[in-house]
Every structure is written in C-alpha cells, then in structure tokens.
NUDO-852822 format. One record per residue (C-alpha): residue number from 0; x, y, z. Coordinates in steps of 0.05 Angstrom, whole numbers. Layout:
# NUDO-852822
NUM  X  Y  Z
...
***
This chain:
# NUDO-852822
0  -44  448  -123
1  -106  472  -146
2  -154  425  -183
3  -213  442  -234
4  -264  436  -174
5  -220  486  -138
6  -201  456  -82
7  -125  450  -58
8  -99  382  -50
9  -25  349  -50
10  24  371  -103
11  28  298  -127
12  -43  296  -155
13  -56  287  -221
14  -111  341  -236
15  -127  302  -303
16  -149  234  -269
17  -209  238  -230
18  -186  168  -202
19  -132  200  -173
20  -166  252  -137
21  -215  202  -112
22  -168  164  -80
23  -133  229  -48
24  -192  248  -27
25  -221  194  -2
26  -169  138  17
27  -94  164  15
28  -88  183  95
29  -155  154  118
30  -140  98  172
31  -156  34  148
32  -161  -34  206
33  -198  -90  154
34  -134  -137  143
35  -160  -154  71
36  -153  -82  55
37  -86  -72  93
38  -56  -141  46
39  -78  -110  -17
40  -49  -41  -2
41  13  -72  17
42  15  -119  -49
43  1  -56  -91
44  52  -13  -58
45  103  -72  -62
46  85  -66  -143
47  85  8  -150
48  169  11  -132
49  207  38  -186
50  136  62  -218
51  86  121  -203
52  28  100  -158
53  -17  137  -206
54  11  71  -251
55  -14  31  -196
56  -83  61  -187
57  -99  56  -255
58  -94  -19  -255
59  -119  -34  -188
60  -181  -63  -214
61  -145  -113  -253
62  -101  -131  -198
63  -163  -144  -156
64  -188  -199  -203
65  -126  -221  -221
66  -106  -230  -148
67  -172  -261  -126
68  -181  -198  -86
69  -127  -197  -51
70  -144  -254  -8
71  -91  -280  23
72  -105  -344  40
73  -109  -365  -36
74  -53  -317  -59
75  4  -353  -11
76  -16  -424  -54
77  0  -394  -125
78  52  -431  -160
79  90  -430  -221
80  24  -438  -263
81  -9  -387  -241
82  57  -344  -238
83  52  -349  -316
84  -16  -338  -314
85  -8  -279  -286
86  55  -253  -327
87  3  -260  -387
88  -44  -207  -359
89  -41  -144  -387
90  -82  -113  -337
91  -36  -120  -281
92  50  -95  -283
93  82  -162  -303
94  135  -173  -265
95  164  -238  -236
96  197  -216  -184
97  139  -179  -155
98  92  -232  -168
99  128  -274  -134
100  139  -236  -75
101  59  -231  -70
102  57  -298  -54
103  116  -299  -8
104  87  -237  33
105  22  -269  32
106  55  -332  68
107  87  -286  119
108  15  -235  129
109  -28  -305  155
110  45  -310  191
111  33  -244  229
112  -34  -256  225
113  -29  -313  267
114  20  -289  313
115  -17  -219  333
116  -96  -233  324
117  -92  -193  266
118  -48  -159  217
119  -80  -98  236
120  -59  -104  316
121  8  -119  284
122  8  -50  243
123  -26  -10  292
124  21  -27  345
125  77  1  325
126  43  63  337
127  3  39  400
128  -64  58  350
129  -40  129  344
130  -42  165  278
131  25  200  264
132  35  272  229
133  84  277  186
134  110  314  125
135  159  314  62
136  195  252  84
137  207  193  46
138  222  143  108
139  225  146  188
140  254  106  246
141  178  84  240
142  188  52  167
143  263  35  177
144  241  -7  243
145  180  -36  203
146  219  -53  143
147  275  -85  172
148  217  -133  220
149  175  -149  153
150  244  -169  115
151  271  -212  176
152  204  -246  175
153  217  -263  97
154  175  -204  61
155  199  -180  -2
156  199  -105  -35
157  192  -72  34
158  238  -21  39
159  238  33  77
160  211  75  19
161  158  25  2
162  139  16  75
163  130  97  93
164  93  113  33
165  53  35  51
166  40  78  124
167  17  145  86
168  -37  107  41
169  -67  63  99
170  -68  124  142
171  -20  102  202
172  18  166  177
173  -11  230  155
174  14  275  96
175  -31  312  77
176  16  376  49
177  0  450  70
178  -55  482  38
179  -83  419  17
180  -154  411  48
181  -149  353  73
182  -84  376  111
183  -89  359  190
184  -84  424  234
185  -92  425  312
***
C-alpha cells in the first residue's frame, strides 16, 4: 500500500495514523533482546486479541503508566485493588480477564527469566538467535510449539495467533509483505 509520503509498506497500515506508520517503520519486524521491552510487547499483544493492534497502539502510552512500564517485577504483585484500579482507567482496554493474566504472565516471565538468564535467551532460542522469513501466515510450528510451552508454564492469552503475530512485532519473525520497503530480499 502506498502512503502519503509515497513509500510502499504492509497492506495492514493505516495510512491515516502517523503512529501507525511509525511503528511499521520503525519497530514491527526490528529484533528486539531488552527483556523489559520483550514483557511489554507480550502484555500488549496478549490485550490486542479479539481487537486491532492499531487499538492497541493507540493506547500504549497509557498502558505504560498504567502498568508501571511494564516492569515485571511490580506487575506479578498486583492484586485485586489494583485490578479495580486498573478496570477504572480509561486509557487502557478494561478487561479483567486480561488484566489478570498480566499479572499471571508476569509471575511466569521472572519464571523463565530465572530459569534461562534471560527472557530473551529463552525467546531467541527457539530460533538458535536466527531471524525467520516468513509471510501471510497467521501461526507456525514455531508459535504452536511456543504457545503450547508458555501455556504449560501457566501463561494466559497465548495462542498460537497471539504468539506469531507476538514473534512478527519483536522481530524473531519477519513479514514484511512484497513491495513493502521494508520487505527482506536476499
């Protein structure tokens, strides 16, 4: 699709919302290895199912202060308090069930964390630090295996949907459409 600045980029761009294209152009696909950044892609992608990321985007700064951003350590000690607190916000998608499975996949991230050195070595090594190409899929073997390891260590709202297009926005999978600019060619 062609945007007002005429460059090419994914069909799924909105060309109205300069956010948007910010974040295709300079995030979606790029590999990211700081765990703090991997937990609050993860958390944001665990809200975005059933909505439109561009949903998601638009709110991310009010997530970030309303999440402490995205700091694990004090997300895995919310309670019911600041589970209401947090249904109150109108900054942020209220829902329960997703807040609450913020804290819970913050309890099992430090989990991982612990376990691997890093939640990034964790990640990463599913793909021994490789960068995968892929297009027009939804899900993998890559995001099936994930997805079934993240739920069987408690994680909530990682499906295989969730977890592939988790993998495209932290850049451990590649999407980048034909004809897009960004697209990856050998």
């Amino acid at each position: 699709m062609q945007c007002p600045d005429k460059k090419c980029r994914c069909s799924w761009v909105n060309p109205r919302n300069k956010r948007y294209i910010r974040y295709h152009d300079r995030q979606w696909g790029v590999p990211v290895y700081r765990d703090q950044r991997l937990f609050e892609m993860l958390i944001l992608e665990c809200f975005q199912a059933g909505l439109s990321w561009e949903c998601v985007l638009n709110k991310q700064e009010a997530f970030v202060k309303a999440f402490e951003g995205f700091d694990p350590e004090r997300v895995c000690t919310y309670g019911e308090e600041k589970v209401e607190e947090l249904m109150e916000n109108p900054g942020i998608i209220r829902n329960r069930r997703k807040i609450r499975a913020a804290v819970t996949n913050a309890r099992v991230f430090l989990e991982i964390q612990r376990e691997f050195g890093s939640f990034s070595s964790y990640l990463w090594g599913w793909t021994r630090g490789k960068i995968l190409y892929e297009q027009g899929l939804t899900h993998s073997e890559l995001s099936d295996a994930l997805s079934a390891d993240l739920k069987k260590r408690g994680m909530k709202f990682v499906g295989t949907t969730i977890v592939y297009a988790y993998l495209q926005a932290v850049g451990v999978i590649d999407s980048h459409e034909a004809g897009c600019f960004l697209e990856h060619r050998d």
